[in-house]
C-alpha positions as CSV (number, residue, x, y, z in Angstrom):
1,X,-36.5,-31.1,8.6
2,X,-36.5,-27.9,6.7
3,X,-36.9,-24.3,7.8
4,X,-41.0,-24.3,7.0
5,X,-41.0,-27.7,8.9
6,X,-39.1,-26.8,12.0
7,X,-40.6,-26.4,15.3
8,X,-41.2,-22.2,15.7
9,X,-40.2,-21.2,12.7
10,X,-41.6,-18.9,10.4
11,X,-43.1,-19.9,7.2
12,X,-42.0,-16.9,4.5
13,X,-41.6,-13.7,6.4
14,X,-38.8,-12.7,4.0
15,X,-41.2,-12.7,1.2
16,X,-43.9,-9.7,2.6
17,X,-43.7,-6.9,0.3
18,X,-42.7,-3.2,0.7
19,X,-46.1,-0.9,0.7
20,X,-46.7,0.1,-2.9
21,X,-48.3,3.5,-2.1
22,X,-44.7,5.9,-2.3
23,X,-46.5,8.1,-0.4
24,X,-46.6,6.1,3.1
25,X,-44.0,3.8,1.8
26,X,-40.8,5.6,1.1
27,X,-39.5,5.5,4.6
28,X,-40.3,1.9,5.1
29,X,-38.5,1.3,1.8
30,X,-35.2,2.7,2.4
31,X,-35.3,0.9,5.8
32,X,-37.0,-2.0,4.6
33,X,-34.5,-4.4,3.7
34,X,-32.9,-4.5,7.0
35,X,-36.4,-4.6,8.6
36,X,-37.0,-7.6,6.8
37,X,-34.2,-9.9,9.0
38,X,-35.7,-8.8,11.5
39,X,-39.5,-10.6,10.9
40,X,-37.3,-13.5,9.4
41,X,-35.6,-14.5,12.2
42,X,-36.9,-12.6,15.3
43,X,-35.6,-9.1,17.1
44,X,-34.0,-11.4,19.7
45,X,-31.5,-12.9,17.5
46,X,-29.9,-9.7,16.8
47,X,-30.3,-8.3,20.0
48,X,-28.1,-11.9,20.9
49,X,-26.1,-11.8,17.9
50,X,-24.5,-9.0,17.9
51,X,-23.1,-8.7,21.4
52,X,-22.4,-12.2,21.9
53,X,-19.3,-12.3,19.3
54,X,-17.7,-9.3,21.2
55,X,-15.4,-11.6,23.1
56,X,-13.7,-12.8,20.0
57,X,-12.8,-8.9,19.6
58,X,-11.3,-8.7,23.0
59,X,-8.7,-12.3,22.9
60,X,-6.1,-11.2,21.2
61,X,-5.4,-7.7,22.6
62,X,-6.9,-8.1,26.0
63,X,-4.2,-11.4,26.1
64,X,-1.2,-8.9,25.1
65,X,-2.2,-5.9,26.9
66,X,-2.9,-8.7,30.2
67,X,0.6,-10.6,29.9
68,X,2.5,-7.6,29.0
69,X,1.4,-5.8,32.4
70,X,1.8,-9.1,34.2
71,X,5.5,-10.0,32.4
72,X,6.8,-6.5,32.3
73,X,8.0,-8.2,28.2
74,X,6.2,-6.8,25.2
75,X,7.7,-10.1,23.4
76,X,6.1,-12.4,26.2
77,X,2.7,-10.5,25.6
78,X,3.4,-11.0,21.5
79,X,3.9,-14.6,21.5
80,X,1.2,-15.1,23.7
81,X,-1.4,-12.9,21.5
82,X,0.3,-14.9,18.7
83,X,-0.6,-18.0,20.4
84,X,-4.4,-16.8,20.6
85,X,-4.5,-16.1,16.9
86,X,-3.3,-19.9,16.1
87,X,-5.2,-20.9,18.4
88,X,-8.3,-19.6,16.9
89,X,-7.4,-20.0,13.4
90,X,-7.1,-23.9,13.5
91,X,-9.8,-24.2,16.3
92,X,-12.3,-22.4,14.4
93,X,-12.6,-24.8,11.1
94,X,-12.6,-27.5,13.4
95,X,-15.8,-25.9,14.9
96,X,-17.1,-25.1,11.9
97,X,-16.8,-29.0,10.4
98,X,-18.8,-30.4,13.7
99,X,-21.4,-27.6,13.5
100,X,-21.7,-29.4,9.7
101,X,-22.0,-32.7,11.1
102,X,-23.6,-32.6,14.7
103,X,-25.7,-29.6,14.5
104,X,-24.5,-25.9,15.6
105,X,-26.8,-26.1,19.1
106,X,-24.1,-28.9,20.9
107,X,-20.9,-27.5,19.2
108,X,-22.2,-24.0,21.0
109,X,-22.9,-25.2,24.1
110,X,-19.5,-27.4,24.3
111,X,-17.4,-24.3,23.1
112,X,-18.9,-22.3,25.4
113,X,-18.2,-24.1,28.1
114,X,-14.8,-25.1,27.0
115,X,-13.7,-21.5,26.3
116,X,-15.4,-20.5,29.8
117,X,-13.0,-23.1,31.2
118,X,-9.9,-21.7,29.0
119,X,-10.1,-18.7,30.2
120,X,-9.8,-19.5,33.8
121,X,-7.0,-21.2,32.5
122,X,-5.1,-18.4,31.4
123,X,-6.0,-15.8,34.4
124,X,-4.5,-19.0,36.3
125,X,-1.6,-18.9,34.6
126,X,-0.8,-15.3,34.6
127,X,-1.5,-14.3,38.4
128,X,-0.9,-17.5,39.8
129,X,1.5,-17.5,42.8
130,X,4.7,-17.6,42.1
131,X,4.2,-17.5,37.7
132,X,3.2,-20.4,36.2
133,X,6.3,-19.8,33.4
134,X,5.4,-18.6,29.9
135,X,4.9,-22.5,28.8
136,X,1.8,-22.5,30.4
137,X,0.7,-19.0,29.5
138,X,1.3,-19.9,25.9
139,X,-0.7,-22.9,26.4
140,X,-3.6,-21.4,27.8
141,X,-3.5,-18.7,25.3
142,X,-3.8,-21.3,22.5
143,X,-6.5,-23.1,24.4
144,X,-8.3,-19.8,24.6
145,X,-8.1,-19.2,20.7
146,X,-9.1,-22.5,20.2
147,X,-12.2,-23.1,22.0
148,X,-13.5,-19.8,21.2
149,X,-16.8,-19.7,20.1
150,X,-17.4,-18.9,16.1
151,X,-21.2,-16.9,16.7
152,X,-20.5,-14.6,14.3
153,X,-19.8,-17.5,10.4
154,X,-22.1,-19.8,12.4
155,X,-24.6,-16.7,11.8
156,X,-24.3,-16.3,8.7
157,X,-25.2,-20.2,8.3
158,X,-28.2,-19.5,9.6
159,X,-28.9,-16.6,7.4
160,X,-28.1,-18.9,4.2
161,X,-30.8,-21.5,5.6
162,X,-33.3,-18.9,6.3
163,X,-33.1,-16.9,2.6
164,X,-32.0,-19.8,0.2
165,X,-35.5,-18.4,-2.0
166,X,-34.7,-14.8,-1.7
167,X,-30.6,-13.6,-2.7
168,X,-31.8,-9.6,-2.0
169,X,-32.3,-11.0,1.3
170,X,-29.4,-13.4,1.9
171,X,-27.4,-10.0,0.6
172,X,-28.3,-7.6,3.6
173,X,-28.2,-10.1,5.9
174,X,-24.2,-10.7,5.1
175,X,-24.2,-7.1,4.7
176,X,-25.7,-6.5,8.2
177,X,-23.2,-9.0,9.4
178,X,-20.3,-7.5,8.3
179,X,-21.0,-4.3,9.9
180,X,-21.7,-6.2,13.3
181,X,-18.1,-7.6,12.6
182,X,-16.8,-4.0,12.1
183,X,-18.5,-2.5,15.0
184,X,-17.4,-5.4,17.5
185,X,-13.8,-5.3,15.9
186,X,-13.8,-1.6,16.7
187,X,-15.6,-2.0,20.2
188,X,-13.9,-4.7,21.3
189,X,-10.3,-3.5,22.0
190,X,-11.5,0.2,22.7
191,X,-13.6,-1.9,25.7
192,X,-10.3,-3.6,26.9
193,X,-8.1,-0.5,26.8
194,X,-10.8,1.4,29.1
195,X,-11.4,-1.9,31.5
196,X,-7.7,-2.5,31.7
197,X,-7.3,1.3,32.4
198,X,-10.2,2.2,34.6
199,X,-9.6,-1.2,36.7
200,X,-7.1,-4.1,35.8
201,X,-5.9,-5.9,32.7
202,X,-8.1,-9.1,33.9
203,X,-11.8,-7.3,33.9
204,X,-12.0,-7.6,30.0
205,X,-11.8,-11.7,30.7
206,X,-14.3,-11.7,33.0
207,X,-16.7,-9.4,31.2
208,X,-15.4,-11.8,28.3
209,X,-16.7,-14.8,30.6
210,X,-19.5,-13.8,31.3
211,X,-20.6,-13.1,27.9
212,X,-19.7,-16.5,26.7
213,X,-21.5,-18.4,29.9
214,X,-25.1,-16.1,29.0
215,X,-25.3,-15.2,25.0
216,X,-23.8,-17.9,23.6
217,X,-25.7,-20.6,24.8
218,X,-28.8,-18.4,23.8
219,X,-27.7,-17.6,20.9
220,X,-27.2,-21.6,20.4
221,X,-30.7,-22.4,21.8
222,X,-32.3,-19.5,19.3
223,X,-35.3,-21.0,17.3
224,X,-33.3,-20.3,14.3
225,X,-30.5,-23.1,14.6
226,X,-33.3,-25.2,13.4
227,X,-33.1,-24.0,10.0
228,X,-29.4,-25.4,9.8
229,X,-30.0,-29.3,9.1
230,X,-26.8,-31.0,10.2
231,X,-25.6,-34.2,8.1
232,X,-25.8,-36.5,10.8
233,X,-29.8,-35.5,11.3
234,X,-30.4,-35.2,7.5
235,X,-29.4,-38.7,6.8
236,X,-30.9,-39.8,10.1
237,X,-34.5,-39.0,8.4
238,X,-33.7,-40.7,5.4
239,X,-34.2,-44.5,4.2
240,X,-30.7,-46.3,5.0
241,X,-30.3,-46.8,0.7
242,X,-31.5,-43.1,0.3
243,X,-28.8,-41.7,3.0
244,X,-26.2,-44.5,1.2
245,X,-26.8,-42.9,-1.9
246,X,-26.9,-39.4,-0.3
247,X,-23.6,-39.6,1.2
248,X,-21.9,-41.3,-2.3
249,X,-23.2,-37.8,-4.1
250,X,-22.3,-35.5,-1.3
251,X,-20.5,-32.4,-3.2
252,X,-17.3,-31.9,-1.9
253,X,-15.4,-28.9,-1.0
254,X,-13.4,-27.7,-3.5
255,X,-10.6,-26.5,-2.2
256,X,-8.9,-24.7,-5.5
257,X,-12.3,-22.2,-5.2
258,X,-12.3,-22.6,-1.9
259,X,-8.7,-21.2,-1.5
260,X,-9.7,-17.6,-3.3
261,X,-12.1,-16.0,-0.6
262,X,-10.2,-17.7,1.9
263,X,-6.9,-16.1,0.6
264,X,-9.1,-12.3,0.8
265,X,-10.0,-12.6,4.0
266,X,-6.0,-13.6,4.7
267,X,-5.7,-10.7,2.8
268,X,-7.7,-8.9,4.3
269,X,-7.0,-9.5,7.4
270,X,-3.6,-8.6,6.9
271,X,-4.8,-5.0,6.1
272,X,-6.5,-4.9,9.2
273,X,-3.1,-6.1,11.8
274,X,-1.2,-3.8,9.8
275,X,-2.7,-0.7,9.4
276,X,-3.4,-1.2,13.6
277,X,0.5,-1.6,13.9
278,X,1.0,1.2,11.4
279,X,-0.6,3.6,13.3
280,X,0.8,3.0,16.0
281,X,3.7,3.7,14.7
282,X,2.5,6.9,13.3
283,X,1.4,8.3,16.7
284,X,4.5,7.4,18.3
285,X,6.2,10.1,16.2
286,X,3.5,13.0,17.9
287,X,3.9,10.8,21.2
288,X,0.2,9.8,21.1
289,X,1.0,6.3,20.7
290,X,-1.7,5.5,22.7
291,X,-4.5,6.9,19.8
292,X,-4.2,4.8,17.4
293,X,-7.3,2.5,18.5
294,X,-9.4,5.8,17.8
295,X,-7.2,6.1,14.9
296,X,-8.3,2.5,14.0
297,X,-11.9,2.8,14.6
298,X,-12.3,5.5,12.4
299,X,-11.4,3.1,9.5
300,X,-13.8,1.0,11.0
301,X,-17.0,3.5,11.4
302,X,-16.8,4.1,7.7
303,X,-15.8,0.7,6.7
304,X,-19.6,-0.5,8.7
305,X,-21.5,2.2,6.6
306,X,-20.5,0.8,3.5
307,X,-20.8,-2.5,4.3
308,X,-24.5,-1.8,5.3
309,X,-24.8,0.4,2.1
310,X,-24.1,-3.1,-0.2
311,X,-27.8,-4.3,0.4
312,X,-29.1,-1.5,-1.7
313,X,-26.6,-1.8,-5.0
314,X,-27.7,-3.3,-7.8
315,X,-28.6,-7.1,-7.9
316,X,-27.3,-7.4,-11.6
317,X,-23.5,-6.4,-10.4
318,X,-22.5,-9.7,-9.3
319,X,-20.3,-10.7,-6.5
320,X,-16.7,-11.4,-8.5
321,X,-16.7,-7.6,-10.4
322,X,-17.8,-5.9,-7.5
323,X,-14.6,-7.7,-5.9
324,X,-12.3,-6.2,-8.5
325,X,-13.6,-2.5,-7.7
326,X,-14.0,-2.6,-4.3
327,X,-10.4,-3.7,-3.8
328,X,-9.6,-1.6,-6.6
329,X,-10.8,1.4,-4.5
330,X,-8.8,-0.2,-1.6
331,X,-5.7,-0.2,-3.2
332,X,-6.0,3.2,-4.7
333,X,-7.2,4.5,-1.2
334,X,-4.7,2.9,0.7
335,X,-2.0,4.6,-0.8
336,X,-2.8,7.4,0.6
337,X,-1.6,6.3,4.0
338,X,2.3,7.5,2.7
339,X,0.9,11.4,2.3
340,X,0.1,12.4,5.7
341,X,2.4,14.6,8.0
342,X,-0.1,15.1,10.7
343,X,-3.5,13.7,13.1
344,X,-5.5,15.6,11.0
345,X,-4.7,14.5,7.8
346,X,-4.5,11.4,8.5
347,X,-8.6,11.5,10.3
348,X,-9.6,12.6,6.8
349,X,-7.3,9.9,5.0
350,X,-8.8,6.7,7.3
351,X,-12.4,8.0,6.7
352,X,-12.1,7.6,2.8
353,X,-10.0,4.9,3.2
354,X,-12.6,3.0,5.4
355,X,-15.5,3.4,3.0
356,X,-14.8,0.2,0.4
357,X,-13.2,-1.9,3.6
358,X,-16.5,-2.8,4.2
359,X,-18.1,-3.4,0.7
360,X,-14.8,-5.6,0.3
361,X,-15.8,-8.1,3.4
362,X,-19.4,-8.4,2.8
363,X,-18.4,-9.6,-1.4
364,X,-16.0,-12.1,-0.3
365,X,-18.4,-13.5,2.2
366,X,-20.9,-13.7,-0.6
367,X,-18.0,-15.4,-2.4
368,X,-17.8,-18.1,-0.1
369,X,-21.7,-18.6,0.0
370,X,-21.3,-19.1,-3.7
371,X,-18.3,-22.1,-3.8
372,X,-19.2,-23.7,-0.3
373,X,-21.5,-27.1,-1.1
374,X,-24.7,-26.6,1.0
375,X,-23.7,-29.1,3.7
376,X,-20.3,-27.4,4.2
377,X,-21.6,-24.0,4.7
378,X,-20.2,-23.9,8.4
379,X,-17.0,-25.6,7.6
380,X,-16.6,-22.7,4.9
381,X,-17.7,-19.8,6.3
382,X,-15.5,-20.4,9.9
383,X,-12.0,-20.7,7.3
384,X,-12.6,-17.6,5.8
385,X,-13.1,-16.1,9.7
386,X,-10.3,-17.6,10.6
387,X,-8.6,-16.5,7.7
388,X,-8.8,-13.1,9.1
389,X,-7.3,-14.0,12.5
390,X,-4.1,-15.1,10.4
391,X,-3.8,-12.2,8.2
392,X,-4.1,-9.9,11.6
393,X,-1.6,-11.5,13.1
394,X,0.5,-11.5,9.6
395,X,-0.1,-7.9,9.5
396,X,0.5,-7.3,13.0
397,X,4.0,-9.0,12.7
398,X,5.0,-7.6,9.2
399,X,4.2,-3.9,10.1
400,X,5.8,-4.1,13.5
401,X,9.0,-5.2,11.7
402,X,8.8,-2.1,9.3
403,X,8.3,0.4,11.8
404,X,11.2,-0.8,13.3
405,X,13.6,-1.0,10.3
406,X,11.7,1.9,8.9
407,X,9.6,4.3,10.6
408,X,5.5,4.3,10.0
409,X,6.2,4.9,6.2
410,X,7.6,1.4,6.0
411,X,5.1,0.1,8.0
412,X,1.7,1.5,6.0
413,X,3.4,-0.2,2.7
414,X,1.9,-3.6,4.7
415,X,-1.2,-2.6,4.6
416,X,-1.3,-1.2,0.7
417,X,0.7,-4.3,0.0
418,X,-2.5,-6.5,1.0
419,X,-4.9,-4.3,-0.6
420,X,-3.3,-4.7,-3.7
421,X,-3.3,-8.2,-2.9
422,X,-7.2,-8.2,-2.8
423,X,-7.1,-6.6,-5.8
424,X,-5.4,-9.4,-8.1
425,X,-7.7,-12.0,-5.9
426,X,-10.4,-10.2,-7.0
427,X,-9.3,-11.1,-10.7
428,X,-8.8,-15.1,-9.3
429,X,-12.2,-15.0,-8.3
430,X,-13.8,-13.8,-11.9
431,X,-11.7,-16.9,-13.0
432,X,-13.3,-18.8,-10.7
433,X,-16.9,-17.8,-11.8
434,X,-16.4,-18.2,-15.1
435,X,-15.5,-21.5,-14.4
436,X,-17.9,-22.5,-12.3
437,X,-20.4,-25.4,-13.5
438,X,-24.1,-25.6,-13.7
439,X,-24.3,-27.3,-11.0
440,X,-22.9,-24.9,-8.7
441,X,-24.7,-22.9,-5.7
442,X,-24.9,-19.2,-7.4
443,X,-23.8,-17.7,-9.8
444,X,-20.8,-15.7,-9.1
């Protein structure tokens, strides 16, 4: 079954052309990209899409802030965020590689439920009578990482499927993507700080639940899962010699390419966990500790612009240069973090800093579009989100360190330590594409 085939589907939406008159046309054009992912693959799926990942954005510092407040231990509230983070980074690939083989519409439906039931878990363990003892709050909190549900690389499987004829396309949908990443990234803690404020540090989970229990199993049931062809239906619909023969010339991952975008969004991720630590470092000093989530999220508000800015750059500058100058900018940028002396400064600083974040993400998603084989697009894409649930809590770690040892100065050298990382990986991955065989999915 292919995405012209499948029941509901549309045909070629992606290919209807911009108005030619420039007179009626020029508004339509500037928006018109962006327009277009919506005919491909329905309003509803953005209108699920985007607010169904949200609870991924709330694990790891809804689980602190919770245990903290229940413990009375910063360290107890640590390991257990820690424990989310492990949780999700080995969980996710996992979820990724049955999506591959079973179909994404089960492995949703099964998380979903599973994380639903992880949850209740962990709110068990917490405020259970008596304390349940950190053994089982760890263990929940891994369970909860685990079984969380990966809507957001499973969406851009579906994008791949939808635009494999048209790359402008497949280029503002990742682009759209990564500024629904930003924005939930941004949203999600700001939403458990108010919740955990306004009420109790266990409302997030249950908003949390209830998102999980309503939009992911619609955004598993959307019409467009059935552009993803898992293995085990494709060779189902084949001749037993021709699905012999299919699985002996299967492409396999390979893992040295593989290893670059997943090592940027490490990277990247580390960035991330330690410019959050960072400043909060730096508002400790003006005893506005407390701000550095609005701190954060203006990285973040400028970071989504240029990511949604990407669809409209030149298809000719190809995804491994436009690595090298976006982290470039990053690096250069970041440095910046060590000038200022004051709130205000420092508002001006994450603004400029925030606008290559974005462009960053969206090329090293393109990346891994380019070096994943087509039936390991799921298995690919959930690494390199995982990958950033590592670096975070790399970040996280490293920068809480300095800032100890050192004040916030040591601790913003984390996060222009990992842009300059990004940087040389950008380098790796022009190896990579020049390297890359005939045979391979893009050219990179």
């Amino acid at each position: 079954m292919n995405r012209r085939s499948a029941p509901g589907f549309p045909s070629r939406p992606a290919t209807r052309r911009a108005p030619s008159n420039p007179a009626t046309g020029q508004k339509r054009n500037l928006w018109g990209r962006y327009a277009r992912l919506s005919q491909l693959a329905g309003p509803s799926f953005l209108a699920i899409g985007f607010p169904a990942r949200l609870p991924l954005a709330m694990l790891t510092i809804g689980t602190l802030t919770m245990v903290t407040a229940s413990t009375g231990s910063y360290a107890s509230g640590g390991f257990a965020a820690g424990a989310v983070g492990i949780g999700s980074a080995i969980g996710a690939p996992a979820l990724g590689y049955f999506a591959d083989r079973q179909g994404q519409r089960p492995v949703l439906l099964l998380a979903a439920a599973a994380h639903t039931l992880a949850i209740g878990m962990l709110l068990l363990a917490v405020y259970a009578a008596g304390g349940a003892g950190m053994g089982a709050i760890l263990a929940a909190s891994f369970a909860v990482g685990a079984t969380s549900p990966q809507v957001s690389p499973l969406a851009r499987v579906r994008w791949m499927a939808m635009t494999r004829d048209d790359k402008q396309v497949l280029d503002t949908a990742l682009s759209y993507e990564s500024t629904a990443d930003e924005l939930t990234f941004v949203l999600g803690p700001a939403l458990v700080g108010l919740l955990a404020a306004a009420v109790a540090p266990w409302l997030p989970f249950v908003l949390a639940v209830l998102i999980t229990a309503t939009l992911v199993p619609a955004f598993a049931l959307h019409r467009t899962s059935f552009a993803v062809v898992p293995v085990r239906r494709s060779l189902a619909q084949q001749h037993p010699e021709a699905a012999a023969e299919a699985l002996r010339s299967r492409q396999p991952v390979n893992w040295l390419r593989t290893s670059v975008p997943v090592l940027g969004m490490i990277a990247m991720g580390t960035f991330f966990g330690g410019s959050q630590n960072a400043l909060s470092a730096f508002g400790g000093t003006f005893g506005a500790a407390d701000a550095a989530g609005l701190l954060y999220s203006l990285l973040g508000l400028t970071s989504a612009f240029g990511a949604l800015s990407v669809a409209y750059w030149p298809a000719r500058w190809k995804p491994a240069p436009r690595w090298i100058v976006c982290a470039g900018a990053m690096a250069a940028f970041s440095a910046l973090l060590l000038l200022p002396g004051d709130v205000g400064t420092m508002v001006i600083v994450l603004l400029v800093i925030g606008l290559p974040v974005g462009p960053t993400m969206v090329t090293i998603f393109s990346i891994g579009t380019l070096v994943a084989p087509k039936d390991r697009l799921g298995t690919v894409m959930t690494l390199l989100a995982s990958g950033v649930v590592l670096g975070s809590a790399i970040g996280s770690a490293a920068a809480g360190a300095a800032a100890e040892r050192g004040g916030y100065a040591d601790a913003f050298v984390v996060p222009i330590a990992a842009a300059a990382a990004l940087f040389v990986l950008g380098f790796l991955a022009a190896a990579v594409a020049r390297s890359s065989s005939p045979g391979d999915r893009g050219d990179a």
